[in-house]
TIMI-710749 format. One record per residue (C-alpha): x, z negated, y; residue number from 0. Coordinates in nm, 3 decimals, always signed. Last residue first. Layout:
! residues N
@u->X w->Z v->Y seq->NUM
...
END
This chain:
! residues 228
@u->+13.248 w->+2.101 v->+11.202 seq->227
@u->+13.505 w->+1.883 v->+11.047 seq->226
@u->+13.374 w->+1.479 v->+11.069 seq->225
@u->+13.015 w->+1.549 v->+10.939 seq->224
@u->+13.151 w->+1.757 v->+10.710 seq->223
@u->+13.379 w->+1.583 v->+10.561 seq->222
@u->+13.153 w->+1.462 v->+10.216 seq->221
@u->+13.083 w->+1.807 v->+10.165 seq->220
@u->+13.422 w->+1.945 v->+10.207 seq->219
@u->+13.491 w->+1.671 v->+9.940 seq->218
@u->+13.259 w->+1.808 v->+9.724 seq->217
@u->+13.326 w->+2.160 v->+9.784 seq->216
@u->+13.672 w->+2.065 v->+9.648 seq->215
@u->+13.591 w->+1.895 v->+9.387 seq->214
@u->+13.346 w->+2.192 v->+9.259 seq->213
@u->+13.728 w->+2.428 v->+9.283 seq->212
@u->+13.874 w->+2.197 v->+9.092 seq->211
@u->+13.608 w->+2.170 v->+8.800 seq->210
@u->+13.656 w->+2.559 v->+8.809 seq->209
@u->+13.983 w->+2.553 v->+8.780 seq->208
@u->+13.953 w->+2.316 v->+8.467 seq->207
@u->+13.666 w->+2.498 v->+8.305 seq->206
@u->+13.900 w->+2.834 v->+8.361 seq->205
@u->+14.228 w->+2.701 v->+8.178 seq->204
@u->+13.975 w->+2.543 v->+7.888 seq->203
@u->+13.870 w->+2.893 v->+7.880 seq->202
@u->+14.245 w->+3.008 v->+7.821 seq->201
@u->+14.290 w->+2.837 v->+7.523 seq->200
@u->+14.599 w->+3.038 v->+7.373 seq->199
@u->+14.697 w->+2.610 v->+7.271 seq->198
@u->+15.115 w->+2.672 v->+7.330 seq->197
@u->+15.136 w->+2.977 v->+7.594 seq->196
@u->+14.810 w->+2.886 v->+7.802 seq->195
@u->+14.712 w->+2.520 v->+7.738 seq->194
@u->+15.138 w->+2.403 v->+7.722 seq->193
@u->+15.161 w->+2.639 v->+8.033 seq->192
@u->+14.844 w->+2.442 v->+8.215 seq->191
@u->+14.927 w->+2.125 v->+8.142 seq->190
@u->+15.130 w->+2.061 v->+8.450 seq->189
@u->+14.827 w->+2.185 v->+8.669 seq->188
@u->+14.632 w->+1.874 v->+8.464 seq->187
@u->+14.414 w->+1.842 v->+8.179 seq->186
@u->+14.110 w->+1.646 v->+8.051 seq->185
@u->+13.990 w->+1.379 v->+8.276 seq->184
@u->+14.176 w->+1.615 v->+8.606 seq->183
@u->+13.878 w->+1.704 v->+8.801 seq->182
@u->+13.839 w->+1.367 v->+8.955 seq->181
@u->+13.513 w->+1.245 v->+9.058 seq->180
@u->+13.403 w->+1.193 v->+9.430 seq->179
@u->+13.448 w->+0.865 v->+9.597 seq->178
@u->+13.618 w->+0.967 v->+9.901 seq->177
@u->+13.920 w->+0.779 v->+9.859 seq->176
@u->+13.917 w->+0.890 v->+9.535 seq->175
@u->+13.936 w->+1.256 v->+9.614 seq->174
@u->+14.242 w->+1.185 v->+9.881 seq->173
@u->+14.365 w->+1.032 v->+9.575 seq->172
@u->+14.308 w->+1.306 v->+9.326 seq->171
@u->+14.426 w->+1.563 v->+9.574 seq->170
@u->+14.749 w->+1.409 v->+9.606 seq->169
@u->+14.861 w->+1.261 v->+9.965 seq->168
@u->+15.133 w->+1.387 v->+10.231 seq->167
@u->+15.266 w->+1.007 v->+10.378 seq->166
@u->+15.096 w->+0.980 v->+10.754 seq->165
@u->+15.304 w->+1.140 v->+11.020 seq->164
@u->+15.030 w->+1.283 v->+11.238 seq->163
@u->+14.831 w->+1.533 v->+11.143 seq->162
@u->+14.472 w->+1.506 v->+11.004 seq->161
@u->+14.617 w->+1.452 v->+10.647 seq->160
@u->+14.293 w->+1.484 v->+10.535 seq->159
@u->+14.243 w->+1.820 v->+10.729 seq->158
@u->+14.561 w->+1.915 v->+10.632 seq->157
@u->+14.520 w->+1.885 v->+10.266 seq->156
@u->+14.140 w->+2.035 v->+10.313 seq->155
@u->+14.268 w->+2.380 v->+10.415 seq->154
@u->+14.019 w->+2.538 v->+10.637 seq->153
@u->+14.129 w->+2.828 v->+10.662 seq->152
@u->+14.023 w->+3.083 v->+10.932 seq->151
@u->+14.306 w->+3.222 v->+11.073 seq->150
@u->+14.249 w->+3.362 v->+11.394 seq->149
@u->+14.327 w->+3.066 v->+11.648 seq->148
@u->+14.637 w->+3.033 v->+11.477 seq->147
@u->+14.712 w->+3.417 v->+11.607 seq->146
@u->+14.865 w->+3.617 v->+11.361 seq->145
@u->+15.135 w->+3.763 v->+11.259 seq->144
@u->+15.181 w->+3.529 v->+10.926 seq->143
@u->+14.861 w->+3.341 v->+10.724 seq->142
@u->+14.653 w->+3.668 v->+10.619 seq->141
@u->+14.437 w->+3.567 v->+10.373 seq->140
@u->+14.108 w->+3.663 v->+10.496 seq->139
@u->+14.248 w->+3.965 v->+10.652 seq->138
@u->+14.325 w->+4.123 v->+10.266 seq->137
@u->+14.693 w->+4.188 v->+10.130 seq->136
@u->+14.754 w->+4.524 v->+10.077 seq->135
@u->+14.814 w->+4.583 v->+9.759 seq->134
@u->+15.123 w->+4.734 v->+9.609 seq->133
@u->+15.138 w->+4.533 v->+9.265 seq->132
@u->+15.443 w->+4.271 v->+9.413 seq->131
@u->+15.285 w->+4.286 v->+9.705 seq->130
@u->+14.984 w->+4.141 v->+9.553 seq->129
@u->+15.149 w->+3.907 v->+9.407 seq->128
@u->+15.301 w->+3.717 v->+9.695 seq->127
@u->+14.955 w->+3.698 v->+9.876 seq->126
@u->+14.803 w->+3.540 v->+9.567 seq->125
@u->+15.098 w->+3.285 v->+9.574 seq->124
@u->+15.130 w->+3.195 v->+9.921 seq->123
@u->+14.767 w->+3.157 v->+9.901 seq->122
@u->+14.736 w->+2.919 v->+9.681 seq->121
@u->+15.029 w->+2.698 v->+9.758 seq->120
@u->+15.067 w->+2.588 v->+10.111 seq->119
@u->+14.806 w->+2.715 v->+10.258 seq->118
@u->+14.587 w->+2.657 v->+9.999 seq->117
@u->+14.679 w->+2.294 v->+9.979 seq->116
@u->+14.343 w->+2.205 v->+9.893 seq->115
@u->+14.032 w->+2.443 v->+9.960 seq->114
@u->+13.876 w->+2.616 v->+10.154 seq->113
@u->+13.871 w->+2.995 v->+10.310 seq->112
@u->+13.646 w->+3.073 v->+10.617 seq->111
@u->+13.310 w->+3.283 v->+10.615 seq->110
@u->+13.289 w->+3.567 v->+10.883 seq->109
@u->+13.173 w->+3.795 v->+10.638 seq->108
@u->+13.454 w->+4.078 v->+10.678 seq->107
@u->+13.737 w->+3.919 v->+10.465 seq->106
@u->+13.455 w->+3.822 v->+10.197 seq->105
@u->+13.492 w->+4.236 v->+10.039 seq->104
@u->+13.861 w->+4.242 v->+10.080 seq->103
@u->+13.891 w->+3.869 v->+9.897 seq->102
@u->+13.682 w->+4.008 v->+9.641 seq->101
@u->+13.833 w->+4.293 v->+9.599 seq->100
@u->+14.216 w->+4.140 v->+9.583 seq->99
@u->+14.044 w->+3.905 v->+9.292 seq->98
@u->+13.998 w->+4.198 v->+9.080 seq->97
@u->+14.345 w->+4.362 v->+9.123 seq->96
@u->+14.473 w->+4.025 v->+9.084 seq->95
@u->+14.337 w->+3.984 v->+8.743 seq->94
@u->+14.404 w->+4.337 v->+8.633 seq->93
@u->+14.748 w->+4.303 v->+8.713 seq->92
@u->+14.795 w->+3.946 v->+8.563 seq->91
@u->+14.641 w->+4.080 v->+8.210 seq->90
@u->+14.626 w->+3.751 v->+8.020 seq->89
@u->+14.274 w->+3.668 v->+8.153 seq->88
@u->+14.097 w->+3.507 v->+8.430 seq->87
@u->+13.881 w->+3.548 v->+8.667 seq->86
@u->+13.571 w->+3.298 v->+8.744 seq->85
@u->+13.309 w->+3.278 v->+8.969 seq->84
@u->+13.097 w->+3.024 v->+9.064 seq->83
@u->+12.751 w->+2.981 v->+9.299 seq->82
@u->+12.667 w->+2.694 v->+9.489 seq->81
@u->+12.277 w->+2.792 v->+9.570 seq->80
@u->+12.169 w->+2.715 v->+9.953 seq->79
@u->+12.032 w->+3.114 v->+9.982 seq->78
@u->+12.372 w->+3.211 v->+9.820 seq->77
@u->+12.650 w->+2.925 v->+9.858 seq->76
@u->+13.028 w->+2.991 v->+9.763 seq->75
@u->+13.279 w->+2.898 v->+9.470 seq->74
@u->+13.603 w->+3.025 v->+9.316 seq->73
@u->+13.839 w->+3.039 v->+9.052 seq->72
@u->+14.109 w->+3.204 v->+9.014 seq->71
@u->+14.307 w->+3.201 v->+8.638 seq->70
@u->+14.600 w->+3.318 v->+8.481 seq->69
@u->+14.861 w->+3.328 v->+8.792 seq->68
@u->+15.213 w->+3.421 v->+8.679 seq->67
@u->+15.541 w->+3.280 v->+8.707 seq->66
@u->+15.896 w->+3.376 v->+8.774 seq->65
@u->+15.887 w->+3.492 v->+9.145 seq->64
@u->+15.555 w->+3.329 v->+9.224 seq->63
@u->+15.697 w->+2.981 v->+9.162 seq->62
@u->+15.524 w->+2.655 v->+9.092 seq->61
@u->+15.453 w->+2.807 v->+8.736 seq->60
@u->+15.814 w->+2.881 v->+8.697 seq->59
@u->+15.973 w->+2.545 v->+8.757 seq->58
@u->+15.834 w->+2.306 v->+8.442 seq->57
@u->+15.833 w->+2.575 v->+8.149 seq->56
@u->+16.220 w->+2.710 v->+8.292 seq->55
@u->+16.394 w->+2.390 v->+8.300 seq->54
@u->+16.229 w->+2.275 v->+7.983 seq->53
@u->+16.378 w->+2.610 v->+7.902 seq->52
@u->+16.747 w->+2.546 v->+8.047 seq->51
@u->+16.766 w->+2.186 v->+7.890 seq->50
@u->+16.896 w->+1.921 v->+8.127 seq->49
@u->+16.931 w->+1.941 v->+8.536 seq->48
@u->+16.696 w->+2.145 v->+8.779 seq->47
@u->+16.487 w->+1.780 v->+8.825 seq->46
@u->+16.801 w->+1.593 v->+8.952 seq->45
@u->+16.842 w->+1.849 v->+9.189 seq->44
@u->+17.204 w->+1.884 v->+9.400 seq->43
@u->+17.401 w->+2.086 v->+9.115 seq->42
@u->+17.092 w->+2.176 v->+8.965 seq->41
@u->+16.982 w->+2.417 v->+9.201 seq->40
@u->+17.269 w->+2.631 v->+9.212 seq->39
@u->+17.242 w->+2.696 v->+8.863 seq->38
@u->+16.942 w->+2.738 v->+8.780 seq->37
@u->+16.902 w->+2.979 v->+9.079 seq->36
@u->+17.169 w->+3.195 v->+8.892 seq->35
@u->+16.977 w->+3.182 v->+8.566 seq->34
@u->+16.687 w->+3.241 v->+8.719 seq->33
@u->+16.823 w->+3.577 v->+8.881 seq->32
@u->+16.996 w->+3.650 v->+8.528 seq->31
@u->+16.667 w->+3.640 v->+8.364 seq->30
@u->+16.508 w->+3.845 v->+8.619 seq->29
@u->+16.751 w->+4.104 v->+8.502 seq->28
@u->+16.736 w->+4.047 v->+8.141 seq->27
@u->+16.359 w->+4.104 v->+8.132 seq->26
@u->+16.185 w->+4.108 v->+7.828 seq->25
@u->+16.471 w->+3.954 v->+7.566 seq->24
@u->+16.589 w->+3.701 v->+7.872 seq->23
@u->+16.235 w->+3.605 v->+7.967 seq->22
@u->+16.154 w->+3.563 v->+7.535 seq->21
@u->+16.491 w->+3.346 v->+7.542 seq->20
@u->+16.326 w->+3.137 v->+7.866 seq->19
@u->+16.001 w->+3.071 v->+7.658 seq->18
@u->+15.638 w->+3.198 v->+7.658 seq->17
@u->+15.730 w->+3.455 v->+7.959 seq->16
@u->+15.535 w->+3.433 v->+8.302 seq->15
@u->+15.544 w->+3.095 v->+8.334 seq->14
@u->+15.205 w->+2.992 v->+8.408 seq->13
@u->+14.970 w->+2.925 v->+8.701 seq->12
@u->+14.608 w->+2.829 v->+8.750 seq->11
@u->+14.426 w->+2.923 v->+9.093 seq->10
@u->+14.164 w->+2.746 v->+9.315 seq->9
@u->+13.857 w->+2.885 v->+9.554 seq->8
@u->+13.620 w->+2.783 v->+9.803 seq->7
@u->+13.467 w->+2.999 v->+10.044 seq->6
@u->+13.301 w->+2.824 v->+10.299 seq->5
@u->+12.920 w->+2.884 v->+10.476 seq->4
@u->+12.779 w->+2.596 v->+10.324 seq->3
@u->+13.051 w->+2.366 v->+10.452 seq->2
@u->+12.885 w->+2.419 v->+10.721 seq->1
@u->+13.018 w->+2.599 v->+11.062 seq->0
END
Protein backbone atom coordinates (compact mmCIF):
# COMPACT_ATOMS: atom_id res chain seq x y z
CA UNK A 1 0.00 0.00 0.00
CA UNK A 2 1.29 3.81 -0.70
CA UNK A 3 1.18 6.30 1.31
CA UNK A 4 -1.05 7.54 -1.49
CA UNK A 5 -3.74 5.40 -0.61
CA UNK A 6 -3.83 6.70 3.42
CA UNK A 7 -6.15 8.68 5.16
CA UNK A 8 -4.61 11.19 7.20
CA UNK A 9 -6.27 13.13 9.71
CA UNK A 10 -5.63 15.27 13.18
CA UNK A 11 -8.01 16.80 15.82
CA UNK A 12 -7.88 20.06 18.12
CA UNK A 13 -9.24 19.89 21.64
CA UNK A 14 -10.64 22.32 24.22
CA UNK A 15 -12.11 22.42 27.52
CA UNK A 16 -15.47 22.19 27.08
CA UNK A 17 -16.48 25.24 29.37
CA UNK A 18 -14.41 28.73 29.12
CA UNK A 19 -13.51 28.44 32.86
CA UNK A 20 -14.10 25.87 35.73
CA UNK A 21 -16.88 28.46 37.50
CA UNK A 22 -18.69 28.63 33.93
CA UNK A 23 -18.42 24.24 34.18
CA UNK A 24 -19.87 24.52 37.66
CA UNK A 25 -22.77 27.26 36.56
CA UNK A 26 -23.55 24.83 33.25
CA UNK A 27 -23.14 21.64 34.61
CA UNK A 28 -22.92 21.13 38.39
CA UNK A 29 -22.85 17.49 38.05
CA UNK A 30 -19.88 17.10 35.82
CA UNK A 31 -18.47 19.71 37.92
CA UNK A 32 -18.59 17.64 40.97
CA UNK A 33 -17.08 14.55 38.94
CA UNK A 34 -13.96 16.87 38.17
CA UNK A 35 -13.92 18.06 41.29
CA UNK A 36 -13.65 14.60 42.78
CA UNK A 37 -10.95 13.48 40.18
CA UNK A 38 -9.16 16.75 41.21
CA UNK A 39 -8.89 15.60 44.12
CA UNK A 40 -7.65 12.26 44.05
CA UNK A 41 -5.30 13.10 41.49
CA UNK A 42 -3.47 15.66 43.13
CA UNK A 43 -2.62 13.92 46.11
CA UNK A 44 0.06 11.73 44.07
CA UNK A 45 0.37 14.34 40.79
CA UNK A 46 2.49 17.13 40.97
CA UNK A 47 0.74 18.49 37.79
CA UNK A 48 -3.12 18.07 39.48
CA UNK A 49 -1.77 20.45 42.32
CA UNK A 50 -2.27 24.53 42.48
CA UNK A 51 -5.16 26.59 41.17
CA UNK A 52 -8.40 24.49 40.37
CA UNK A 53 -8.92 26.30 36.82
CA UNK A 54 -5.36 26.26 35.66
CA UNK A 55 -6.08 22.75 36.78
CA UNK A 56 -9.06 22.54 34.70
CA UNK A 57 -7.62 24.68 31.21
CA UNK A 58 -4.47 22.26 31.19
CA UNK A 59 -6.38 18.61 31.91
CA UNK A 60 -9.63 18.86 30.02
CA UNK A 61 -8.49 19.08 26.50
CA UNK A 62 -6.44 15.76 26.96
CA UNK A 63 -9.67 14.31 28.21
CA UNK A 64 -12.83 13.33 26.32
CA UNK A 65 -14.89 13.38 29.50
CA UNK A 66 -14.42 17.18 30.16
CA UNK A 67 -13.26 18.48 26.85
CA UNK A 68 -14.37 18.96 23.47
CA UNK A 69 -12.93 18.48 19.98
CA UNK A 70 -13.13 21.90 17.78
CA UNK A 71 -11.43 20.95 14.85
CA UNK A 72 -10.60 17.54 12.45
CA UNK A 73 -8.65 17.80 9.94
CA UNK A 74 -7.83 15.57 7.32
CA UNK A 75 -6.00 14.71 4.09
CA UNK A 76 -6.15 12.04 1.16
CA UNK A 77 -4.98 11.73 -2.60
CA UNK A 78 -7.58 12.00 -5.63
CA UNK A 79 -6.02 11.05 -9.06
CA UNK A 80 -2.29 11.79 -7.20
CA UNK A 81 -3.83 15.27 -5.78
CA UNK A 82 -3.38 15.69 -1.72
CA UNK A 83 -6.61 16.96 -1.01
CA UNK A 84 -7.78 18.72 2.63
CA UNK A 85 -10.64 18.94 4.53
CA UNK A 86 -11.49 20.75 7.35
CA UNK A 87 -14.36 20.68 10.20
CA UNK A 88 -14.59 22.77 12.66
CA UNK A 89 -16.83 24.98 14.54
CA UNK A 90 -18.21 25.66 18.08
CA UNK A 91 -21.11 23.24 17.61
CA UNK A 92 -19.32 19.80 18.88
CA UNK A 93 -22.51 17.82 17.81
CA UNK A 94 -22.66 19.01 14.47
CA UNK A 95 -18.94 18.60 14.10
CA UNK A 96 -18.87 15.02 15.00
CA UNK A 97 -21.97 14.26 13.29
CA UNK A 98 -20.11 15.42 10.11
CA UNK A 99 -16.91 13.77 10.66
CA UNK A 100 -18.86 10.31 11.74
CA UNK A 101 -19.96 10.42 7.77
CA UNK A 102 -16.95 10.68 6.56
CA UNK A 103 -15.34 8.12 8.48
CA UNK A 104 -18.64 5.76 7.54
CA UNK A 105 -18.30 6.68 3.96
CA UNK A 106 -13.93 5.86 3.89
CA UNK A 107 -14.68 2.69 6.24
CA UNK A 108 -15.58 0.74 3.02
CA UNK A 109 -12.61 1.97 0.63
CA UNK A 110 -10.05 -0.20 1.75
CA UNK A 111 -7.77 2.85 2.60
CA UNK A 112 -6.03 2.72 6.16
CA UNK A 113 -6.03 5.54 8.84
CA UNK A 114 -2.60 7.68 9.51
CA UNK A 115 -1.39 9.64 11.48
CA UNK A 116 0.52 10.27 14.91
CA UNK A 117 -0.52 8.83 18.01
CA UNK A 118 -3.95 8.17 16.66
CA UNK A 119 -4.27 5.24 18.44
CA UNK A 120 -3.53 6.53 21.34
CA UNK A 121 -5.20 9.85 21.24
CA UNK A 122 -7.23 10.64 18.19
CA UNK A 123 -9.20 8.06 17.96
CA UNK A 124 -9.88 7.31 21.46
CA UNK A 125 -11.34 10.60 21.46
CA UNK A 126 -13.57 10.65 18.26
CA UNK A 127 -14.72 7.16 19.20
CA UNK A 128 -15.55 8.43 22.81
CA UNK A 129 -17.78 11.14 21.42
CA UNK A 130 -19.66 9.55 19.35
CA UNK A 131 -21.09 7.43 21.97
CA UNK A 132 -21.62 10.08 23.88
CA UNK A 133 -24.16 11.52 20.75
CA UNK A 134 -25.50 7.85 19.96
CA UNK A 135 -23.46 7.05 16.91
CA UNK A 136 -22.26 4.12 16.01
CA UNK A 137 -18.81 4.23 15.75
CA UNK A 138 -17.59 3.51 12.03
CA UNK A 139 -15.28 0.10 11.01
CA UNK A 140 -12.47 2.31 10.17
CA UNK A 141 -12.06 3.22 13.67
CA UNK A 142 -12.82 0.36 15.39
CA UNK A 143 -9.63 -0.41 17.71
CA UNK A 144 -11.41 -3.13 20.40
CA UNK A 145 -13.07 -6.71 19.29
CA UNK A 146 -11.20 -7.09 16.67
CA UNK A 147 -8.66 -8.96 15.11
CA UNK A 148 -5.06 -6.96 14.97
CA UNK A 149 -4.78 -8.26 11.68
CA UNK A 150 -8.06 -6.16 10.86
CA UNK A 151 -7.31 -2.87 11.96
CA UNK A 152 -5.93 -0.88 9.50
CA UNK A 153 -4.01 2.03 11.16
CA UNK A 154 -1.11 2.89 10.44
CA UNK A 155 -0.20 4.99 13.35
CA UNK A 156 3.12 6.72 12.61
CA UNK A 157 4.15 6.91 16.58
CA UNK A 158 4.47 3.23 16.53
CA UNK A 159 5.88 2.87 13.39
CA UNK A 160 8.77 5.24 14.50
CA UNK A 161 8.97 3.77 17.60
CA UNK A 162 9.22 0.39 15.70
CA UNK A 163 8.86 -1.51 19.04
CA UNK A 164 11.28 -2.29 21.18
CA UNK A 165 12.03 -0.30 24.32
CA UNK A 166 13.33 2.84 22.76
CA UNK A 167 12.23 6.25 24.85
CA UNK A 168 8.38 7.24 23.26
CA UNK A 169 9.40 10.41 21.04
CA UNK A 170 7.42 13.83 20.18
CA UNK A 171 6.16 14.33 16.85
CA UNK A 172 8.35 17.33 16.27
CA UNK A 173 11.42 15.26 16.87
CA UNK A 174 10.59 12.20 15.12
CA UNK A 175 9.71 15.10 12.33
CA UNK A 176 13.18 16.50 12.67
CA UNK A 177 14.83 13.51 12.45
CA UNK A 178 13.35 13.20 9.20
CA UNK A 179 13.98 16.57 8.00
CA UNK A 180 10.51 17.73 7.37
CA UNK A 181 9.24 21.13 8.82
CA UNK A 182 7.54 21.49 12.01
CA UNK A 183 3.94 22.39 12.18
CA UNK A 184 4.18 24.04 15.45
CA UNK A 185 6.08 27.90 14.29
CA UNK A 186 2.95 29.50 15.42
CA UNK A 187 0.96 27.52 18.04
CA UNK A 188 0.95 24.38 19.81
CA UNK A 189 -1.92 21.61 21.13
CA UNK A 190 -1.38 23.54 24.52
CA UNK A 191 -2.36 26.72 22.81
CA UNK A 192 -5.26 25.60 21.53
CA UNK A 193 -7.81 26.62 24.64
CA UNK A 194 -6.03 30.09 25.05
CA UNK A 195 -6.74 30.31 20.70
CA UNK A 196 -10.31 28.96 21.16
CA UNK A 197 -11.88 30.39 24.51
CA UNK A 198 -9.34 33.50 24.97
CA UNK A 199 -8.43 34.75 20.99
CA UNK A 200 -12.36 33.18 19.40
CA UNK A 201 -9.82 32.46 16.42
CA UNK A 202 -10.93 29.34 15.42
CA UNK A 203 -9.34 29.46 11.79
CA UNK A 204 -6.00 29.81 13.22
CA UNK A 205 -7.27 26.37 15.20
CA UNK A 206 -7.93 24.81 11.59
CA UNK A 207 -4.52 26.22 9.74
CA UNK A 208 -2.73 24.55 12.60
CA UNK A 209 -4.52 21.06 12.25
CA UNK A 210 -4.21 21.22 8.98
CA UNK A 211 -0.37 22.00 8.97
CA UNK A 212 -0.38 18.74 11.22
CA UNK A 213 -2.15 16.70 9.29
CA UNK A 214 0.48 17.84 5.83
CA UNK A 215 3.38 16.75 8.44
CA UNK A 216 2.10 13.81 8.74
CA UNK A 217 1.75 12.79 5.06
CA UNK A 218 5.15 14.04 4.87
CA UNK A 219 6.66 11.84 7.07
CA UNK A 220 4.51 8.88 5.76
CA UNK A 221 6.10 9.97 2.62
CA UNK A 222 9.51 9.95 3.67
CA UNK A 223 8.72 6.07 5.35
CA UNK A 224 7.50 4.64 2.72
CA UNK A 225 10.08 2.93 1.36
CA UNK A 226 10.65 1.29 4.83
CA UNK A 227 6.52 0.66 5.67
CA UNK A 228 4.91 -0.86 2.69
Amino acid sequence: MSYKKLFYFDIETAPYHSSLEEFKNKDEHGYNLFMRKLERKSENFADWKGDPNLVYLNKTPLMPEYGRIVCVSMAFFKNGEMLLKSIYGRDESKLIFDVYNIFTKISGTGKGLSGYYIKGFDIPWLNRKMMEYGLKIPNILKTFNIKPWEMNIYDLAEIWKNKGTLENISFDEMLYKLNVKSPKSDISGKDVGKVYWVENDLERIKRYCEADVIASVKAMEKLDINVF
